[in-house]
Phi, psi and omega in degrees: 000118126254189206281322174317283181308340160259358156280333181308289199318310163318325164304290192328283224309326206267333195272311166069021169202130180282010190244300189320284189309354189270302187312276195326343203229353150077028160224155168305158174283337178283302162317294193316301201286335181315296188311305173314301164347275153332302177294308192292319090049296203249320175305281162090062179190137214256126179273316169284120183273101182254030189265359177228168190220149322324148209293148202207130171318132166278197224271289204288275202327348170260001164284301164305352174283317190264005177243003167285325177309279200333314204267318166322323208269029169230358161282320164306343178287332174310324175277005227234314199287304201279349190260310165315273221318309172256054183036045174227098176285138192211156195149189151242132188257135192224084166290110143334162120215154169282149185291352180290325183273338163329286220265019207237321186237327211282309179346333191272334180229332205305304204294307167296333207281302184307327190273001183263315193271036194302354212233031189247112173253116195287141155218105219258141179212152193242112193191124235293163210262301165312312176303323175307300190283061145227305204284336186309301189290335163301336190054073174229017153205186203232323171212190208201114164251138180198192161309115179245177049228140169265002198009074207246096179263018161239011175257160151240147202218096160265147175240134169346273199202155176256131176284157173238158186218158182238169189232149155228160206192144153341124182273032185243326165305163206247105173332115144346108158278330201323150182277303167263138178239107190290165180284336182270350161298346215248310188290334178295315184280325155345271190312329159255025177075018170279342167258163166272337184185111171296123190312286200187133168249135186213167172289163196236000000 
């Protein structure tokens, strides 16, 4: 058993076709399924049902899949130890982010971040706040910015910074006194006509 052949397996589980994960995994398919093979093999046990299409983990193989998750992502600490020791970070960093969110934060570290870190390779994929939190717990990225609050007690969750939004409404309409209007305040009056039509909501 090695990290290579549990890096394989994990390919199949996210791709679900062995010809997909081998282009992805940068070997012929014939390497990949060959490696698997082995591993199962070594095992004495079938991970893959390849009797269906797309190809689907059996029962014991996604227990191994997920503790192949485990062990990758707790095997990068070693270069993580050794990068500390010599106060040099080095790796690949695998950042979510939602898209809304891009042109608004990376501008603030990214730039700074690469030029302190050369030897750190960032790679940012743009992606829905549910999709961020699956890859999170999956360890297919490392961190995530995204909408919060999430209430996730197996995340860890700081949050950035808070928006503030403004409402605009019909000047025909009978004025808000309220100072703050909340999302469950905003749906209560929708619903009972007090606007005939909301304009627009923005950010202030």
């Amino acid at each position: 058993m090695n990290l290579q052949q549990l890096e394989y397996i994990i390919a199949v589980d996210k791709y679900r076709h062995f010809v997909t994960a081998a282009e992805h995994s940068f070997v012929t398919q014939a390497t990949l399924s060959m490696m698997i093979k082995k591993l199962e093999d070594e095992l004495d046990i079938k991970i893959f049902d390849r009797s269906k299409q797309p190809v689907v983990p059996t029962d014991i193989g996604a227990k191994v899949i997920e503790q192949a998750k485990l062990v990758l992502f707790e095997s990068k600490k070693i270069k993580e130890i050794i990068g500390e020791q010599n106060q040099l970070l080095s790796g690949e960093l695998r950042i979510g982010i939602i898209p809304t969110l891009v042109l608004q934060l990376l501008p603030l570290f990214l730039n700074s971040f690469l030029k302190k870190h050369i030897k750190v390779n960032v790679k940012i994929v743009e992606l829905t706040t549910e999709q961020i939190t699956q890859q999170l717990k999956d360890n297919t990225i490392d961190a995530g910015l995204l909408a919060t609050p999430l209430h996730q007690p197996d995340l860890f969750e700081t949050p950035l910074f808070y928006e503030q939004f403004v409402i605009y409404s019909s000047s025909q309409e009978k004025p808000i006194k309220e100072k703050n209007i909340y999302l469950q305040r905003i749906s209560t009056l929708i619903n009972f006509g007090y606007w005939k039509k909301v304009i627009a909501c923005a950010r202030k």
